[in-house]
C-alpha positions in Angstrom: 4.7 13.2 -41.9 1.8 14.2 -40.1 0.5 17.7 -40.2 1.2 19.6 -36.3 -1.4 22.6 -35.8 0.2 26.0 -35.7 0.4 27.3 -32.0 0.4 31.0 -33.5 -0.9 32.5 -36.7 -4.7 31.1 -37.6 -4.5 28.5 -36.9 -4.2 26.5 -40.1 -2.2 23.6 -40.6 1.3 23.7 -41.4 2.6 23.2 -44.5 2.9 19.1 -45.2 3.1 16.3 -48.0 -0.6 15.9 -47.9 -2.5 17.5 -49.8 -6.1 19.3 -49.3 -8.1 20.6 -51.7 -10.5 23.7 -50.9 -13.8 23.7 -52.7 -15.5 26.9 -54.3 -15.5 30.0 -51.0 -16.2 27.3 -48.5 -12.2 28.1 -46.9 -12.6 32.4 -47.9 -15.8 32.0 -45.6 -15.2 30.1 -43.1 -12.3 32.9 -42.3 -15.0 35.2 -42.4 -17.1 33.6 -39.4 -14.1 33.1 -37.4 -13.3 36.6 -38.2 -16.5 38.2 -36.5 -17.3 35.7 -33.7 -17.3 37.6 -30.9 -15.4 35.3 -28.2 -11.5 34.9 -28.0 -11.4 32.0 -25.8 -7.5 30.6 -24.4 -6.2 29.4 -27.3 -4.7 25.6 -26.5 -1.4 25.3 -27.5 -1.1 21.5 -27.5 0.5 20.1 -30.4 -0.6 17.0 -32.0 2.4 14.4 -32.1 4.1 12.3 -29.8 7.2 9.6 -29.8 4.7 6.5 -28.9 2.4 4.4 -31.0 -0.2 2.4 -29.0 1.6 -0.5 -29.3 4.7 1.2 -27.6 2.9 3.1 -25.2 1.1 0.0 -23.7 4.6 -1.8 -24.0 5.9 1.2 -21.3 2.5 1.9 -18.8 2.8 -2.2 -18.9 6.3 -2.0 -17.1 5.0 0.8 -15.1 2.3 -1.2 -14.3 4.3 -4.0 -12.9 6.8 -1.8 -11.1 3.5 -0.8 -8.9 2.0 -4.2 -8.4 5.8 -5.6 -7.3 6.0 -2.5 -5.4 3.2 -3.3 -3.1 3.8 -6.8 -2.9 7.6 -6.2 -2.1 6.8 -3.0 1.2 3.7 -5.7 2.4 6.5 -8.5 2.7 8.3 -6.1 4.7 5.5 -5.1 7.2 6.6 -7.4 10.2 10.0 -6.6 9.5 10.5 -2.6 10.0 10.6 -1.7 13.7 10.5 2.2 13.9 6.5 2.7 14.2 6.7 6.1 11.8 8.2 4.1 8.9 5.3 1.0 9.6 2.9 3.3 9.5 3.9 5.5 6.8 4.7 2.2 4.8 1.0 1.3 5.1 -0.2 3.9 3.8 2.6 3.4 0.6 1.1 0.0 0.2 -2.0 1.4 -1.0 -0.5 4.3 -2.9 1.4 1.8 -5.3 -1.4 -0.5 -5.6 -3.8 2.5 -6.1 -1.2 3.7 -8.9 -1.1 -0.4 -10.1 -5.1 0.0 -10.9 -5.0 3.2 -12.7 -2.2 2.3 -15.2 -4.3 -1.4 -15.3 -7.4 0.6 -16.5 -5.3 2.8 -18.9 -3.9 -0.6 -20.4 -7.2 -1.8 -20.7 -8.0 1.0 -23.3 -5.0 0.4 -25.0 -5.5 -2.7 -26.4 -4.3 -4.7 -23.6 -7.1 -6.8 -21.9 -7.1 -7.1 -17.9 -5.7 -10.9 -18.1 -3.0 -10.1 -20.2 -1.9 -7.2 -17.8 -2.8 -9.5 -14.8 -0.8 -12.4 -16.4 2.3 -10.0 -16.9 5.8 -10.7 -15.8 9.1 -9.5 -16.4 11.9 -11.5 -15.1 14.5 -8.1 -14.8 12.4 -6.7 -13.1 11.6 -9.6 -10.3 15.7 -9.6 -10.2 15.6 -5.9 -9.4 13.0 -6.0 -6.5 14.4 -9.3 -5.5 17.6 -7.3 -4.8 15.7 -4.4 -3.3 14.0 -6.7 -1.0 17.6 -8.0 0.3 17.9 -5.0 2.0 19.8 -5.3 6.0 17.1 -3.0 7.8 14.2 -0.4 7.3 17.0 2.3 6.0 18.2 -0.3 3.0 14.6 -0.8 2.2 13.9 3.0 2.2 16.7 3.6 0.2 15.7 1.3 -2.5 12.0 1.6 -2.6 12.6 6.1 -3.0 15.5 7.0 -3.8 16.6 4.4 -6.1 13.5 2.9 -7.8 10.9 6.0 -6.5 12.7 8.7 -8.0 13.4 6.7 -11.5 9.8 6.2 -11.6 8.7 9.2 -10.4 11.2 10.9 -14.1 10.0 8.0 -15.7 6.5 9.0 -15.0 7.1 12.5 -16.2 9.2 12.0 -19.1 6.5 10.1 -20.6 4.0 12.6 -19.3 6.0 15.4 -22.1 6.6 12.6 -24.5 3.5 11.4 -25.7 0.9 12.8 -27.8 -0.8 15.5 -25.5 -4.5 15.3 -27.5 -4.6 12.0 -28.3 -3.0 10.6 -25.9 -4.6 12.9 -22.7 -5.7 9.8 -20.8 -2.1 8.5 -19.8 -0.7 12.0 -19.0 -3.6 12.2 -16.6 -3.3 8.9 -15.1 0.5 9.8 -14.8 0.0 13.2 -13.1 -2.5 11.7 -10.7 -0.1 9.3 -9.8 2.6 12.1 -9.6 0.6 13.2 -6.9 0.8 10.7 -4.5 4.9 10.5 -4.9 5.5 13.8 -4.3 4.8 13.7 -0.8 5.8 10.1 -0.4 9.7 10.9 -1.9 9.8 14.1 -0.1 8.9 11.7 3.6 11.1 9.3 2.3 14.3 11.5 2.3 13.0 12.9 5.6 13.1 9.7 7.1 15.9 8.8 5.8 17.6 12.0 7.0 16.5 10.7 10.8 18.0 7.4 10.2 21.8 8.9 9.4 20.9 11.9 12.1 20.1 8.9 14.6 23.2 6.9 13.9 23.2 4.8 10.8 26.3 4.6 8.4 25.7 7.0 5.8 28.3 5.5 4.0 26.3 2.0 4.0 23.6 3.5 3.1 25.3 5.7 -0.5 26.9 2.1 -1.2 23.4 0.4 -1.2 21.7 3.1 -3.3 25.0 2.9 -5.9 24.3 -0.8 -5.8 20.9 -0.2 -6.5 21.1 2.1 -9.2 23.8 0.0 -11.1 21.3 -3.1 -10.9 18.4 -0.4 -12.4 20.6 0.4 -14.9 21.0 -3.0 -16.1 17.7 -4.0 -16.8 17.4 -1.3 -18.8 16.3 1.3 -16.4 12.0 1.8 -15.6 11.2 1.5 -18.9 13.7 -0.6 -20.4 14.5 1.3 -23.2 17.7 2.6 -21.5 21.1 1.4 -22.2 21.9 -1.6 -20.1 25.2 -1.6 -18.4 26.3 -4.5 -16.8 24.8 -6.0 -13.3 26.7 -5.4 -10.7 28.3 -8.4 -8.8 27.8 -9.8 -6.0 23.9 -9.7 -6.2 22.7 -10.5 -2.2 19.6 -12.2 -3.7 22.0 -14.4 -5.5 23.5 -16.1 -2.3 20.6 -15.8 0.0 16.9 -15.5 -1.7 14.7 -13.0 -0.1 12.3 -14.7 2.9 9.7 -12.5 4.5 10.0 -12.2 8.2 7.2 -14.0 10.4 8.5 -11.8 14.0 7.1 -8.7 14.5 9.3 -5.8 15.3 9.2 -2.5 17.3 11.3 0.1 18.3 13.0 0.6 21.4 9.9 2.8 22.6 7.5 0.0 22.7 7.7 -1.6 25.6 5.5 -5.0 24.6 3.8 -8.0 25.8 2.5 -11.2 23.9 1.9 -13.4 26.5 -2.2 -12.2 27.0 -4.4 -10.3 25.0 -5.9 -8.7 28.2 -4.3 -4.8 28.8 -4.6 -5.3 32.7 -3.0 -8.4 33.0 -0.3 -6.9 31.0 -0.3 -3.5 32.9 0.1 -6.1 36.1 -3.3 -4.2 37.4 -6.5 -2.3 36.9 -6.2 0.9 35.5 -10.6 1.2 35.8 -12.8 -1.6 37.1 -13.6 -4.1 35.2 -15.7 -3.7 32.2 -17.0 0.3 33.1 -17.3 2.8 30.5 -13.9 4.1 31.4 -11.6 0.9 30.5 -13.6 -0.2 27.6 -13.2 3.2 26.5 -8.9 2.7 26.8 -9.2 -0.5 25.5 -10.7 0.8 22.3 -8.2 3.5 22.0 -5.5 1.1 23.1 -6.2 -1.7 20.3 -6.4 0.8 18.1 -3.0 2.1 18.4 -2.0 -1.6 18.5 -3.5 -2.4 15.3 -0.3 -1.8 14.3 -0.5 -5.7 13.7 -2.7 -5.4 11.6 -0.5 -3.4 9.4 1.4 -6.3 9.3 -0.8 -8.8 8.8 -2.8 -7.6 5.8 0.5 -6.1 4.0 1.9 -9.4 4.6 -1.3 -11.1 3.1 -0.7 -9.3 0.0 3.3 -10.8 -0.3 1.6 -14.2 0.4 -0.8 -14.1 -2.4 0.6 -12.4 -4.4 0.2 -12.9 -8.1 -3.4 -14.9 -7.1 -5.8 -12.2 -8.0 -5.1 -8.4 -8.6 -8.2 -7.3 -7.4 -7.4 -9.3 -3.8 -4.4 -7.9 -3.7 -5.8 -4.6 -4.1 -8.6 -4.6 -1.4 -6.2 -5.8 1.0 -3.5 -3.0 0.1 -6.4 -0.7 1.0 -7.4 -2.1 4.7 -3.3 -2.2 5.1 -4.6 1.5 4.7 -7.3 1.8 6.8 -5.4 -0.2 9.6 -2.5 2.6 9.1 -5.1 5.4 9.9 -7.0 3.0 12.8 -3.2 3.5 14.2 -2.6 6.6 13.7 -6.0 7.5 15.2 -5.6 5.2 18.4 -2.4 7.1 18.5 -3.2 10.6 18.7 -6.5 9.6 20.7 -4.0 8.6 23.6 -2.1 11.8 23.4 -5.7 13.5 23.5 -6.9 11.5 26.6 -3.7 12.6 28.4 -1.2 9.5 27.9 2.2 9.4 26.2 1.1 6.3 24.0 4.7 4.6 24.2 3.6 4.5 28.1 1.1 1.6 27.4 2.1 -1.7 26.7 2.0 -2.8 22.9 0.3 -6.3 22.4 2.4 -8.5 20.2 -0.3 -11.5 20.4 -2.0 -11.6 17.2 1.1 -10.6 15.2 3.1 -13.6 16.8 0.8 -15.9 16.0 -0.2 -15.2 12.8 3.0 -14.1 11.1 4.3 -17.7 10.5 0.9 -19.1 9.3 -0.7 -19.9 6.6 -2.5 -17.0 5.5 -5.7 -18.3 4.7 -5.9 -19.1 8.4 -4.5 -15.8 9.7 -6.7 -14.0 7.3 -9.7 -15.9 9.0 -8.8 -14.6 12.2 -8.3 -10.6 11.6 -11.2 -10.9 9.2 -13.9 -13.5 10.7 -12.9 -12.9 14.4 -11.4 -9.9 15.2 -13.1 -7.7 12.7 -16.7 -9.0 13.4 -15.7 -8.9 17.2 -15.4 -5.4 17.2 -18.6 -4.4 15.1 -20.5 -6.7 18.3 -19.6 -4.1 20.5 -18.9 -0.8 18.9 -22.5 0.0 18.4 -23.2 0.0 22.0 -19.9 1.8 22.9 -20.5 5.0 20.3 -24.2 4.7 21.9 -22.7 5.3 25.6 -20.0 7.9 24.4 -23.1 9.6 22.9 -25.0 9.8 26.5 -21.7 10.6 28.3 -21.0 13.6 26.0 -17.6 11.7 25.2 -17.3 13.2 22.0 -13.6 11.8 21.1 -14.8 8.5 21.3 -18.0 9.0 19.0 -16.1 10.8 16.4 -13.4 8.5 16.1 -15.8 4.9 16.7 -17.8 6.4 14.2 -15.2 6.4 11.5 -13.4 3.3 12.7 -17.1 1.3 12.8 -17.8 2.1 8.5 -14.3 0.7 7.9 -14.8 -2.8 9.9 -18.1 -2.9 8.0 -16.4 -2.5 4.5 -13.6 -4.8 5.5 -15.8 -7.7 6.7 -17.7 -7.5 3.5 -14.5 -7.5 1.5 -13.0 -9.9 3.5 -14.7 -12.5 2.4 -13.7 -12.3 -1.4 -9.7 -12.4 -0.1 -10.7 -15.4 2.1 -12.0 -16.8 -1.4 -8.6 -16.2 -3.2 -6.6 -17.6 -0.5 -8.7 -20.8 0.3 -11.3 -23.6 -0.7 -12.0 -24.6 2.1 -15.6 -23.8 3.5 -16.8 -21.4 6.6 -17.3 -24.4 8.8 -13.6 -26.0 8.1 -11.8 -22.7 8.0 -13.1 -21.3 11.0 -12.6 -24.9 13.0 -9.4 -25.2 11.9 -8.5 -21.1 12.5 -9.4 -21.9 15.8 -7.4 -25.0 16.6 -3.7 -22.6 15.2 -4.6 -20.0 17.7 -5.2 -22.4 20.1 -1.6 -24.0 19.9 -0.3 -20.5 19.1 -1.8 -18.9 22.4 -0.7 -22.1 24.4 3.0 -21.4 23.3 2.9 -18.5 24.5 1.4 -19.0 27.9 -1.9 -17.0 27.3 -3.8 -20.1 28.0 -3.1 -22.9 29.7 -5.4 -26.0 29.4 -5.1 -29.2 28.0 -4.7 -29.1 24.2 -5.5 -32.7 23.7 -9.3 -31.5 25.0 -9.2 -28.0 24.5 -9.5 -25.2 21.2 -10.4 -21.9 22.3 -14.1 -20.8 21.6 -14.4 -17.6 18.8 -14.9 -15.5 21.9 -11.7 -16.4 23.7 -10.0 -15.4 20.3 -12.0 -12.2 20.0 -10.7 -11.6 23.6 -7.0 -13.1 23.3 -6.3 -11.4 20.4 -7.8 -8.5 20.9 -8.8 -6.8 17.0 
């Protein structure tokens, strides 16, 4: 029995079966100096003691851990899947919030005894069955359902259970880790049940969606709940999982706002004319805005990266959940940049190219094109166009470029690590053979039209076709 420090009285310890042994007036005067120093500073009323050893605690953050990293694998798998634009976005930024939580309780481990390949290395086969159910969700609503209400909340308790549970001195470290994690699901649980609320408002079966989360919960509950120390109670049957394994998609999806186009990567041949002339300020200025918005894609492309790689590297996996990010803000931005310059931005056509292509492909190869061609494409000319928008006074333009132009720069330089993780391959090879899959993707779909036994499409024509 440990001795617990007395939140009232002097202090002292209570009474306990160890003894102590005051020597000569050493204990008379140290009451004495308390007595006449001048300051009464907040008295903390932490208590020493806690349910968890070391070994128990890194047994739970361990689960938590993996709950985080599955997390953001399982919403990347999902990117090119969900068609309402909110919910892509607002699932991009998830992505990172779940891998952000992932590397905290990583670090945490790593001070408690658990070294970073042993918490890299970890698996836990109840778990993969749980988010291998979750991930057999029917539509966006399922998936919502499961990833915050179900699993989200549990967590979310889980988190702050432990957060009361442990030993608040000597233990400080996890409680903060927790609490800044806490931070982040607040907000996300309370959107979550938002968004839900606008799927059952707009029309979906409410009833579908209470048998789901039941389902859900009973399958949580038998693997012991989020940190497995729960009673289990039997799986439900039928498991969906069971009878059909979860497959990503590879089609991208949009709402029935979008009105799209895959066919080109040029706006004006989409638009079916010239909204400026040709290469003035004024329509590289829309296109900007415009690919912005539509980097949408790229939502998809780098949360699907992380499903298809998953388990390769943590760090990679990581890096990429934070340009799913970025690309979430570039959208949001491009967004509200058309509603500044006076458009409704569902009135523009939504390019579908790049996701079409590279949703089905390898993604060492699709990675190569976002990353070595699209990204470097746009820091060619972005330096010239925050230049003009700084002579024209177009200060919408700067401001936004400006913030857009330090992300491309930090995603080209950690670009090249992913493309690392995903590939052996050299530059030369990956880039040849990058361009030789676009070319047969951008043939199928009619945005070129020359002979593909003589013919691959230069890194321009991709920079242009594309469009990133």
């Amino acid at each position: 029995m440990s001795a617990r420090t007395s939140p009232g009285g002097n202090g002292d310890p209570q009474p306990s079966n160890i003894p102590n042994v005051h020597v000569g007036d050493q204990h008379a005067a140290a009451a004495e100096r308390r007595r006449t120093f001048p300051f009464r500073f907040p008295r903390d009323p932490r208590l020493l003691g806690g349910k968890f050893t070391v070994a128990e605690n890194a047994r739970r953050l361990l689960r938590f851990f993996y709950f985080e990293r599955r997390l953001m694998q399982a919403l990347g798998a999902w990117t090119l899947s969900i068609p309402e634009f909110e919910v892509k976005l607002e699932t991009g930024r998830h992505i990172f919030y779940h891998a952000d939580a992932a590397r905290l309780l990583r670090e945490r481990l790593s001070e408690q005894e658990t070294g970073f390949k042993t918490v890299d290395a970890f698996r836990d086969a109840d778990i993969d069955r749980f988010i291998e159910e979750m991930l057999s969700a029917h539509s966006a609503s399922e998936l919502l359902v499961g990833v915050h209400q179900v699993l989200g909340r549990a967590q979310a308790t889980a988190y702050r259970h432990h957060c009361d549970d442990t030993d608040p001195v000597t233990d400080v470290p996890t409680i903060r880790c927790l609490r800044r994690i806490l931070t982040d699901y607040e907000p996300m649980l309370a959107w979550a049940d938002a968004a839900i609320a606008a799927y059952i408002e707009g029309g979906v079966d409410e009833s579908r969606l209470a048998v789901w989360r039941w389902h859900l919960q009973r399958v949580l509950a038998s693997i012991g709940g989020v940190t497995g120390s729960d009673a289990r109670e039997e799986a439900p049957p039928p498991l969906r999982s069971a009878s059909k394994p979860f497959e990503r998609g590879t089609v991208p999806l949009r709402d029935a706002r979008f009105d799209t186009f895959k066919n080109t990567g040029d706006y004006d041949t989409a638009d079916g004319q010239e909204r400026f002339p040709k290469d003035s300020y004024e329509s590289l200025r829309l296109r900007f805005i415009r690919t912005q918005r539509d980097e949408v894609d790229a939502i998809e492309a780098f949360g699907t990266f992380i499903w298809d790689i998953r388990f390769k590297d943590f760090q990679a996996e990581y890096d990429l959940a934070r340009i799913t990010w970025d690309e979430a803000r570039h959208t949001e931005i491009g967004h509200r940049a058309l509603l500044a310059a006076g458009y409704d931005p569902f009135e523009l056509r939504n390019r579908l190219t790049g996701s079409t292509c590279r949703g089905p492909m390898d993604p060492a190869f699709a990675m190569a094109e976002i990353n070595l061609f699209g990204e470097v494409g746009v820091l060619k000319t972005i330096n010239s166009l925050i230049d003009t928008a700084v002579e024209r006074r177009d200060e919408l333009l700067r401001h936004i470029a400006d913030f857009i132009r330090s992300d491309e720069r930090t995603h080209v330089r950690k670009g090249g690590r992913i493309i690392q993780v995903m590939t052996d391959l050299d530059a030369k090879a990956l880039e040849q053979r990058t361009r030789e899959l676009f070319t047969e993707c951008l043939v199928s779909l009619g945005a070129v039209t020359k002979d593909m036994d003589v013919f691959t499409v230069t890194r321009e024509d991709i920079e242009h076709l594309v469009g990133e």
